[in-house]
N, C-alpha and C positions, 0 to 999 in steps of 0.2 A: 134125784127126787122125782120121779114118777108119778106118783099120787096126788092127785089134786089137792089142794092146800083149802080148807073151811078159807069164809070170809073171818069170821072170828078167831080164828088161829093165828092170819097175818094182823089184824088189828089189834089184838093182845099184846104180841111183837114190839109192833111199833110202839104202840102205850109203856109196854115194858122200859124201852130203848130209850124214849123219852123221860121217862121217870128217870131211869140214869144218869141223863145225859143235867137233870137238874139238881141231882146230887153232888155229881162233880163240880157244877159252877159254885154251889152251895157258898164255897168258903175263897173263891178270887179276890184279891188284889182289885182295887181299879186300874193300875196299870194293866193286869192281867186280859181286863175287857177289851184294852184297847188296842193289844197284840194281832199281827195280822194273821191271817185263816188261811188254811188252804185255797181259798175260796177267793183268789185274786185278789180285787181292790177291797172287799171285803174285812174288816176286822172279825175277831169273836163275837162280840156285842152285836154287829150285823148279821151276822150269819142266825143265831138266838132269834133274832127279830123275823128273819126272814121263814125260819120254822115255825115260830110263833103264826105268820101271815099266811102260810101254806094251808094251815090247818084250821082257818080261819074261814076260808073263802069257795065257796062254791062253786061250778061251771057260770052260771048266769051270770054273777056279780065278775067273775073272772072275765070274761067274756067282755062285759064292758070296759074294764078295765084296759085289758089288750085292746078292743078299739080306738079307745080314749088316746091309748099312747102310740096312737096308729100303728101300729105294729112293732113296735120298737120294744121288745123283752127286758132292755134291760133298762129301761126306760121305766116296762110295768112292774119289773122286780122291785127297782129302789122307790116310789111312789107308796109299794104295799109294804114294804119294809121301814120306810119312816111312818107308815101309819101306825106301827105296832110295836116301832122301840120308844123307851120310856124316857122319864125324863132324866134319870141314873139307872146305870147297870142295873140295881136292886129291883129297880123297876119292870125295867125291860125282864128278869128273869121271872118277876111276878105272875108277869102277863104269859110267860111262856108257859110256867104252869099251869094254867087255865085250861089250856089247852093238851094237857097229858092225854085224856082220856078221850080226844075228838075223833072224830070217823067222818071229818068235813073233807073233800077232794073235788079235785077238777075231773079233769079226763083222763082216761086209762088206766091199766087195772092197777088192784090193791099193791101189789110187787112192788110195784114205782114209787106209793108213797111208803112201803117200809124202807126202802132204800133212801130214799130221800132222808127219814130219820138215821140210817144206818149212815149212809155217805159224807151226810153235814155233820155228825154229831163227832167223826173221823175228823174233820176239816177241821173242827172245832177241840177236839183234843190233842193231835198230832204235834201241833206249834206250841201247846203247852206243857208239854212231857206228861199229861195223863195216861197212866193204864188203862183200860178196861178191857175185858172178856166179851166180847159182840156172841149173842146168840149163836150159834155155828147154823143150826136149820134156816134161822131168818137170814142168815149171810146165805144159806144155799140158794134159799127160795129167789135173793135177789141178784145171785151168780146168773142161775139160769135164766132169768128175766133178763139180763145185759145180754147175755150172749144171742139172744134172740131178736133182735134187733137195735137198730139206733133211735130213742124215743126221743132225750134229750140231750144223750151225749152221743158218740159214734160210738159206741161200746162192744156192739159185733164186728166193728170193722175193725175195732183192737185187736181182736182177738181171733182173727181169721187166722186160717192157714196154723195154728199154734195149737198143741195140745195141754189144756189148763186141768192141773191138777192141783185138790185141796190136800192137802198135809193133816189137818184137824178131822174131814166131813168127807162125806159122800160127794161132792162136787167133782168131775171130772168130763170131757167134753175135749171134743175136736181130736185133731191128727195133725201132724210138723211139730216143728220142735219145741219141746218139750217147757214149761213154764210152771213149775210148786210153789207151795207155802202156804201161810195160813187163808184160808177161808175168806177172811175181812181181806186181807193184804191182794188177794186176786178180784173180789170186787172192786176197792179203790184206786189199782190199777186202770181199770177196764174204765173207771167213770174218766180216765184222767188225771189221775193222781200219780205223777210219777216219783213221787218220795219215799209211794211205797213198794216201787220194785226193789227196793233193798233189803226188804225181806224175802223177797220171790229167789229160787234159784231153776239153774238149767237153763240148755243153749236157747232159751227163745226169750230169754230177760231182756235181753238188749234189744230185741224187735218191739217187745212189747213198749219199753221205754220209749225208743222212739216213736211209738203210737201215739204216745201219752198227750193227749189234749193238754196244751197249758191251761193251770190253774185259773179259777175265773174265766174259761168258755161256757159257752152260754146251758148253763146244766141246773139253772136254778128257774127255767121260764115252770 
């Protein structure tokens, strides 16, 4: 993907991604909310919240907030995440809504927060045996964004030395051994997710695995 991407083409995305991603809750279980997440100590219900808080909060008020909790991320995570789950699931998914359509962020560019949608929304289906079709372009756009540096996760240093190829999209990058599959399944690798190398194949699955950040490092500051 070559072509610079509008700011409005990624925010579409994400809006898109998100509308989905509150379809699917639509019809949970309350047990369902309270199943864990890709996303470490995290439940579904939290991770919801924690979307909900992303999309809520600007650099300045961010800014204070990471002060406040002297630097402690995951300290400023759970703080902005109980401020924004509800007092039931129902709740909590309410509020999530609210924020479909927001283009509120902290720092660095658009990529980061469509993956953010794209990556949690994974985290959040994975454990539940949901399907969903992910965007293939939005999945490109935030391929090439991992691969290009380590923002919140080491995601280029996953992927070093490896050549990543999408199966679905245009996505394809680097040189050593070789790593396919779908589009989404080479993003959620890269962030850490190593549940989804078992979609990826080729000799460099196993390097990538062992890359794979445990679930719940610090990728949600």
């Amino acid at each position: 993907m070559s072509q610079k991407i509008s700011r409005n083409q990624l925010w579409s995305w994400a809006h898109a991604e998100r509308s989905a991603l509150a379809r699917d809750l639509a019809d949970l279980e309350v047990e369902q909310w309270a199943m864990g997440s890709l996303c470490g100590r995290w439940s579904v219900e939290d991770v919801v919240a924690h979307l909900t808080a992303a999309a809520s909060i600007g650099p300045a008020r961010w800014v204070v907030s990471v002060v406040g909790a002297k630097f402690d991320f995951d300290l400023h995570n759970d703080r902005r995440l109980a401020e924004h789950r509800g007092a039931t699931p129902a709740d909590t998914l309410t509020r999530f809504r609210t924020i479909q359509t927001s283009t509120t962020s902290t720092f660095g560019p658009i990529e980061a927060w469509v993956g953010e949608v794209l990556i949690h929304a994974q985290d959040i289906r994975h454990p539940l045996g949901i399907k969903h079709r992910s965007n293939v372009d939005a999945a490109t756009a935030v391929a090439h964004f991992l691969v290009k540096g380590d923002f919140t996760v080491p995601s280029k240093s996953a992927g070093a030395g490896l050549r990543l190829e999408a199966t679905d999209g245009s996505f394809a990058v680097g040189e050593g051994p070789l790593v396919s599959g779908p589009t989404i399944a080479l993003v959620m690798a890269l962030a850490g997710r190593g549940a989804y190398c078992e979609q990826l194949t080729g000799d460099g699955v196993k390097i990538l695995f062992a890359r794979a950040s445990p679930s719940g490092r610090r990728n949600e500051a």
